[in-house]
N, C-alpha and C positions, 0 to 999 in steps of 0.2 A: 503240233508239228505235223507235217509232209509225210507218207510214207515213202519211203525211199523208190526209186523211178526203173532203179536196176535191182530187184533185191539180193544178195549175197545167196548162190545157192553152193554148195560142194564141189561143185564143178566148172566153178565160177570164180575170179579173184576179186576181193572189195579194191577197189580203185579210190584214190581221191576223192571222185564225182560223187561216189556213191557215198562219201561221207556228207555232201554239201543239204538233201533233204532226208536224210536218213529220221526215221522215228526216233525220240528219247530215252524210251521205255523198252525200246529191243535193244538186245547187246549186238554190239558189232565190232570185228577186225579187222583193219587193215591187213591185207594177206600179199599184195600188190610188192614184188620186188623193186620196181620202180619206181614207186610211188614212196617204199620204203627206204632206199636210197634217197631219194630226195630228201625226205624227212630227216635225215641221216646229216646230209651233204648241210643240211642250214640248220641245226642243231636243234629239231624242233620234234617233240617225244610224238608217238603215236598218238596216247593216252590226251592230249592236250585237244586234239582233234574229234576225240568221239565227242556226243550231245551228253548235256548230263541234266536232269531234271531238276526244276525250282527249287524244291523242300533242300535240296543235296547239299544247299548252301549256307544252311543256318549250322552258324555256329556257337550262338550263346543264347541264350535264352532272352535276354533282356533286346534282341535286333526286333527289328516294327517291322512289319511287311516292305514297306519303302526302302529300307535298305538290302534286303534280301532279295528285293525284284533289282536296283541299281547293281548289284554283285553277277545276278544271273544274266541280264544284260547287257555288262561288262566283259561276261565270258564271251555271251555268245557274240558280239561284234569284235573281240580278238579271235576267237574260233574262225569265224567266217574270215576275217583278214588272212590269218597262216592259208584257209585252203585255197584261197582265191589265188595267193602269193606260191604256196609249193604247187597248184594246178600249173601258172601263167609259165614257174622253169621248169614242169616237168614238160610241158610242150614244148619250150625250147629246146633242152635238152634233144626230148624226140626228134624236132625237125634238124636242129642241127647235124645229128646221128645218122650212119648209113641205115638201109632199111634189113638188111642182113646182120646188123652187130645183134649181140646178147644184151641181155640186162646186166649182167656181170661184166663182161667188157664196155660195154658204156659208162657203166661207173667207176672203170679204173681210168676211163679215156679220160671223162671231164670231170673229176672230184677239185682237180688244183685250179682248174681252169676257170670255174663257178664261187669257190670257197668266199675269196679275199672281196670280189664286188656283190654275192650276196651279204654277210656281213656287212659292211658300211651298208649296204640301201636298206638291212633292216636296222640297225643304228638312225640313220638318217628319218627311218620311219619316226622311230621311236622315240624322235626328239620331237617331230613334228607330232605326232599324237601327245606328250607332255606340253606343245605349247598351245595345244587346242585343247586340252585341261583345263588346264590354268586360266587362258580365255572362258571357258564356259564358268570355272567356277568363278573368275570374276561378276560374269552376267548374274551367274544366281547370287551372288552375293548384294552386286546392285538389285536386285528382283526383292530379297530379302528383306533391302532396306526401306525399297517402298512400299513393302507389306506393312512394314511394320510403323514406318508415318503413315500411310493410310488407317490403321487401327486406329494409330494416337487420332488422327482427326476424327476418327468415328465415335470412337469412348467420349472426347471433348464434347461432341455433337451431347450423345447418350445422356452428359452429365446436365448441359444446356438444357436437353430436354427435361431431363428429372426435375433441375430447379424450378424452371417453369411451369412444371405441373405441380408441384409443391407453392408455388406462388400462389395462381390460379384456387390449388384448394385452401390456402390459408385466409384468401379473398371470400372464396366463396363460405366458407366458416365464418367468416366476418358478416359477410349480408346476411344468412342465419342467424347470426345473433342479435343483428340489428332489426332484423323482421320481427323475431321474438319479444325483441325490446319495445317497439311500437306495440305489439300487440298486447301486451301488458300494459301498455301505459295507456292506450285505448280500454281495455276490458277497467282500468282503475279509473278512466271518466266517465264510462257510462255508468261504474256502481256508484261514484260521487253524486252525478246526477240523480242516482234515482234515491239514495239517501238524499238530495235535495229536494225531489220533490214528495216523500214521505213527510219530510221535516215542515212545508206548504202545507203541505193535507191536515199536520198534527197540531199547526197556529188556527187555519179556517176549523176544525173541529173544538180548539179551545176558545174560540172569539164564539161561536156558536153556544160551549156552553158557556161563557160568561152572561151572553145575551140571555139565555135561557133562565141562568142562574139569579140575575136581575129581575127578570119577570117573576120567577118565585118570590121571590123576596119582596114585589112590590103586592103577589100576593098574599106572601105572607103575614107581611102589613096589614092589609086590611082583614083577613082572618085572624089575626089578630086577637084581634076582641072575643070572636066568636067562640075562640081556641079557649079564652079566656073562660070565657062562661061557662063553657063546657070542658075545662078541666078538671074540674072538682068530681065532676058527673065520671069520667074516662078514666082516672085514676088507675081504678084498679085493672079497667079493661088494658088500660097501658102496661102496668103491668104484664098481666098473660101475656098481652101481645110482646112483649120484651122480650118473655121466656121463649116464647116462638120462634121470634127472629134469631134470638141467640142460639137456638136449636138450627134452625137454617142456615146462620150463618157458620158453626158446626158444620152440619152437611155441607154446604159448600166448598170450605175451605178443603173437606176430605173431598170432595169432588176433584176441586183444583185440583190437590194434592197428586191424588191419582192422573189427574188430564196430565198434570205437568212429568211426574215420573213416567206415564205413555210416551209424553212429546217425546221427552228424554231419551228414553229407548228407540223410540221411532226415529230420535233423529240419529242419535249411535248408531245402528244400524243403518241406514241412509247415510251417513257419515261415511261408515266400513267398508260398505259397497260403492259409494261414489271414490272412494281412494282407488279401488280397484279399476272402476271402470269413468275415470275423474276425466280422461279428455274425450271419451266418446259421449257421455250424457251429462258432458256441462253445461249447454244449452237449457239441457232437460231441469238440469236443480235450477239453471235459473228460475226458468221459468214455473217449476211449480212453488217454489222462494216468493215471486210476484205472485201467484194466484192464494197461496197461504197467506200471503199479507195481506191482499184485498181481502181475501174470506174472515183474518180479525178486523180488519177493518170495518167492513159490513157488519160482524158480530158486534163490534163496539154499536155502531148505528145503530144496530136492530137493539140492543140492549139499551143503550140509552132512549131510544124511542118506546120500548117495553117501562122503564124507568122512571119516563118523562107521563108517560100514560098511567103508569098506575099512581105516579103522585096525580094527575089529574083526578081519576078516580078515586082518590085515597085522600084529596086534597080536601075534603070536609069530614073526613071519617079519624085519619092520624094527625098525630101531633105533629109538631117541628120538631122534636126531635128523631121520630120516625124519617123525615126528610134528610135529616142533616144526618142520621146513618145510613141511610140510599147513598144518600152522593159520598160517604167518605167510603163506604162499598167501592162504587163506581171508582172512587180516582183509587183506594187500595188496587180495583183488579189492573187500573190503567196503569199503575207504579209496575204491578205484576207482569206485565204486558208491554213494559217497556223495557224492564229486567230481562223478561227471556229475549227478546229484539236483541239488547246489547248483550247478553250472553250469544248467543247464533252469532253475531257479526265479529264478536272477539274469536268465537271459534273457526269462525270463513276466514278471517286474519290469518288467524295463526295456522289451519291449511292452505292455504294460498303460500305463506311467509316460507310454510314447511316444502312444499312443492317448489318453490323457484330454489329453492337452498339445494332440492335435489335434483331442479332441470341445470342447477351450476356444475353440481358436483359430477354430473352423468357428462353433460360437456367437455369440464377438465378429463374427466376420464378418459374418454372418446377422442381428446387432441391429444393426452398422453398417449394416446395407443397407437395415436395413427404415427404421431412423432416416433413410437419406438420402434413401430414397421417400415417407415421409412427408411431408421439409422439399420435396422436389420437388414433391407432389402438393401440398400447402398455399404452393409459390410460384405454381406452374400456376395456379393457384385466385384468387391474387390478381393477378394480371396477369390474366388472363380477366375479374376483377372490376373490375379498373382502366378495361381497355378495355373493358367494358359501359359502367360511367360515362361515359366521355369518346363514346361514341359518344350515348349518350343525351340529354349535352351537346350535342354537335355539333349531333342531330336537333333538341332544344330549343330552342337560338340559330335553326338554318333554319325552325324553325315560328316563330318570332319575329316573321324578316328577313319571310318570306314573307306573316304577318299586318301586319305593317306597310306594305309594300310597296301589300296589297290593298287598307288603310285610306286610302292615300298614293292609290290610284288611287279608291278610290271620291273622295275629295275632289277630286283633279282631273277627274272627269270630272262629280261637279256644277259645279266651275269653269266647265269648257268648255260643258255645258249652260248654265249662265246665259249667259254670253257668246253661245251660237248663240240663243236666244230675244232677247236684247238687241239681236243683229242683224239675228234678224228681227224684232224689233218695228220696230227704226229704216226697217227696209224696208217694212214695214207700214206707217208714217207718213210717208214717203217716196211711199210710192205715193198715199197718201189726198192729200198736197199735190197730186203731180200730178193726181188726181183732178178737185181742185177748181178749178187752173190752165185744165185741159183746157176743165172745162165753164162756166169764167167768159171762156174763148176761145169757146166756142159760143155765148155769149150775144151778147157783143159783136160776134164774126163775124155772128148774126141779125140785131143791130142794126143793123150798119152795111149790109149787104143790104138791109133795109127800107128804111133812111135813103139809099141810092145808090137804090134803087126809086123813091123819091118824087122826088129828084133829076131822074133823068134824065125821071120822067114833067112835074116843072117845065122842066126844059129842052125838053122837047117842045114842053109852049106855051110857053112862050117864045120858042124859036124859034132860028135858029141868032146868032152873034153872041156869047151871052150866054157868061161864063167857066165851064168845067166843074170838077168837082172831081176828085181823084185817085180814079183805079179801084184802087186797090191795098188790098187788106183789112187790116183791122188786126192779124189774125194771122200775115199774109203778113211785113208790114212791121216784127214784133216777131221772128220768124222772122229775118228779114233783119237786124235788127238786133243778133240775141245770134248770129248767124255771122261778122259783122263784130267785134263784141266778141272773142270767142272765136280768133278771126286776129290781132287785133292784139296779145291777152297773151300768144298763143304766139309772137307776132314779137319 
C-alpha cells in the first residue's frame, strides 16, 4: 500500500482523502468533523473505512489462501466505494454551504435534506452490486464447467494414451518372443545339421572299416595256413602275450577310467561355469564342442591307422585272435565314444530344455510385473484423480460458503446502516423538537421579563400595599415542575 499523501500530524485533522492511500500497517483516525458527520449523516462507522491488513481476515484455519485474498478484496473495493461515495457528498454538502457556516451548523442545516436520497442510492447501489454478483458468479461457474470438461477430455486423451502405449508394448513383447522363437529354432537346425553331418562322417568311417575289415580277412585267409603251421610253435608265446594284453588292457581300461572321470569333471565344471556365463560364451562351447569332436575324431583315425599298422606289422608275428581283440578293442572304445557323445548331447538337452523353461518363466515374470505396474500406475492415477476432485469440491463448496457468507454480510451491514441513519435521523428530530422547546422557552422567558418589568414598574406607582405577582419564571417553574414529575414516577 501507498503512504498516505497528507500524513495525520497533531495539528492536522485526518480528512476522508487522507483515508483513500493511507498505509495498512499505521493506525489512523478519523478526527475530521465533517467528514465525521458525513459518516454520521449515511450510517457508515468510521472503523469500516480504516485499511486493515491480509492475515486480519482469516478466520478458520481450514480457509486456502484464495479465499482469504477474495475476502480482503472484497473489503478493500467496499472500503474504496464508501470513500469515494462519503468524499463525492461531503463536497456537496461543502459547495452547497455558505463559506462562513460551521461544521456544526451545517450538519444541523442538511442532515434531513441528505438522509432519505442518500439511503435509496445506497440501497440502489447495493442491489446493483448483488446483481453484478450473481452475474460474475454465474461466469465463474460457466468457467468451472469448462474446466472441468476440459479435464474430462484431457484424462480421456491420458487414458487413450496409456492404452496405446500398453498396445504398442504388448506388440513389441510379442516380436521379442517371436525373435527368440526363430532363434531357437535356427540354433536347433544348425545342431540337427551338424548331428547330420557327424552321423555322414560315422557311415564313411564305418564303410572304411568294413573295406578295411575285408581286406584282413582276405588276408587272413591266405595266412591262414601259415598261422596254421605256426601255431603249435606260438602257443605258448600266445599265451604270455595274452597275459600282456590282458595287463594292457587293464591299464587301459584304468586309463579310460581316469580320462573319462577327467572329462566328467572337466565337463561339470565347463557345465557350471557355462550356466553362468551360458549366453556370453555359447559361441565359445560351441565351438570348442566341434573342435573336441574333430580332435576324437582324429583320435579315432590316428588310432585306427596306429591299429591298422600295427596289425600290418603284427600281421605275421600274432595270431587272429590277437586281431580279433584289436578290433573288438577298437569298436569297445567306439561304443565308449559314442556313449559319452550321447551322454554330452542328453546333457546339452536337458540344459537347453532347462534354460528355455527359465527364459519362459523370467518372461511370465517380467509381463506379470509389468501388468502389475501398469494396474498400479493406472490405480495411482485414479486416486490422485479422485482426490483432485474432492479437493476441487471442497475448494468449490468453501467459495460458496465464503460467497455467501460475504453476500449475507453485505446485507446486514445495509441492515445496520439503515438502522444507524434511522437513529440518527430520530436524533435529528429529537434534537429539532428540543430546538423548538428551547426557543418557545426563550420567548416566553422574554415575555414574562417584560411582563414582570411593567409589573414591578406599576407597583412602583402604586405604591407599596398593592399585591405582587410571583418572581418565578415560567421556565424555572416548568423546570420545577418536570423534576417533580420525573421523582414522583421514579417513586
Amino acid at each position: 500500500m501507498m503512504q498516505s499523501p497528507h500524513p495525520a500530524t497533531p495539528s492536522r485533522l485526518v480528512t476522508l482523502e487522507d483515508l483513500v492511500g493511507c498505509d495498512e500497517n499505521v493506525p489512523v483516525t478519523l478526527t475530521s468533523p465533517r467528514s465525521k458527520e458525513v459518516c454520521k449523516m449515511h450510517g457508515i462507522l468510521p472503523r469500516e473505512l480504516y485499511p486493515r491488513p491480509q492475515h486480519s481476515f482469516v478466520e478458520f484455519r481450514e480457509e486456502t489462501p484464495e479465499i482469504v485474498e477474495r475476502k480482503y478484496r472484497h473489503f478493500c473495493s467496499r472500503r474504496m466505494e464508501k470513500l469515494n461515495f462519503l468524499i463525492e457528498r461531503r463536497n456537496q454538502l461543502i459547495l452547497s454551504m455558505p463559506a462562513n457556516i460551521t461544521p456544526d451548523q451545517m450538519g444541523s442545516i442538511s442532515r434531513m435534506s441528505h438522509t432519505h436520497s442518500a439511503s435509496e442510492e445506497i440501497i440502489e447501489r447495493e442491489s446493483q452490486k448483488l446483481d453484478e454478483r450473481v452475474q460474475r458468479e454465474e461466469r465463474l461457474a460457466e468457467r468451472a464447467e469448462a474446466l472441468r470438461r476440459q479435464r474430462e477430455e484431457e484424462q480421456a486423451l491420458k487414458e487413450m494414451k496409456l492404452e496405446m502405449a500398453e498396445k504398442r508394448f504388448q506388440g513389441a513383447i510379442m516380436e521379442r518372443e517371436e525373435a527368440r522363437n526363430n532363434h531357437l529354432l535356427m540354433n536347433a537346425e544348425k545342431k540337427q545339421a551338424r548331428q547330420h553331418r557327424a552321423k555322414e562322417t560315422r557311415h564313411v568311417q564305418e564303410d572304411f572299416l568294413e573295406e578295411k575289415r575285408a581286406f584282413l580277412q582276405h588276408k587272413e585267409d591266405n595266412s591262414q595256413r601259415q598261422l596254421d603251421q605256426q601255431r603249435q610253435s606260438l602257443d605258448l608265446q600266445r599265451d604270455h602275450k595274452r597275459d600282456l594284453q590282458n595287463r594292457r588292457t587293464e591299464e587301459a581300461k584304468k586309463r579310460r577310467e581316469a580320462l573319462e572321470r577327467d572329462r566328467r569333471l572337466q565337463f561339470e565344471s565347463r557345465l557350471n561355469s557355462k550356466h553362468a556365463r551360458q549366453m556370453e560364451f555359447e559361441r565359445e562351447r560351441l565351438e570348442k564342442q566341434a573342435s573336441a569332436q574333430a580332435a576324437i575324431e582324429r583320435k579315432q583315425k590316428t588310432e585306427f591307422m596306429r591299429a591298422s599298422k600295427l596289425q600290418d606289422d603284427l600281421e605275421n608275428k600274432r595270431l587272429r585272435g590277437e586281431a580279433q581283440e584289436i578290433v573288438s578293442q577298437q569298436k569297445f572304445e567306439e561304443h565308449q565314444l559314442q556313449m559319452e557323445d550321447r551322454h554330452l548331447q542328453f546333457k546339452e538337452k536337458h540344459l537347453q530344455k532347462s534354460k528355455r523353461i527359465d527364459e519362459v518363466k523370467a518372461r511370465s515374470r517380467a509381463i506379470e510385473e509389468a501388468k502389475k505396474e501398469v494396474a498400479t500406475a493406472r490405480l495411482l492415477e485414479k486416486e490422485s484423480k479422485q482426490a483432485q476432485a474432492n479437493e476441487l469440491q471442497r475448494q468449490q463448496r468453501a467459495w460458496e460458503a465464503n460467497e455467501k457468507r460475504l453476500k449475507a454480510g453485505v446485507v446486514r451491514e445495509a441492515v445496520e446502516r439503515q438502522k444507524r441513519i434511522d437513529a440518527y435521523n430520530l436524533e435529528l428530530r429529537q434534537k429539532q423538537l428540543q430546538d423548538k422547546l428551547d426557543k418557545m422557552e426563550d420567548a416566553e422567558e422574554l415575555k414574562w421579563r417584560a411582563a414582570h418589568e411593567r409589573r414591578q414598574r406599576l407597583d412602583m406607582i402604586r405604591g407599596p400595599g398593592t399585591p405582587r405577582m410571583s418572581a418565578t419564571s415560567p421556565r424555572l417553574a416548568s423546570r420545577r415542575s418536570h423534576s417533580a414529575g420525573t421523582s414522583r414516577t421514579g417513586v
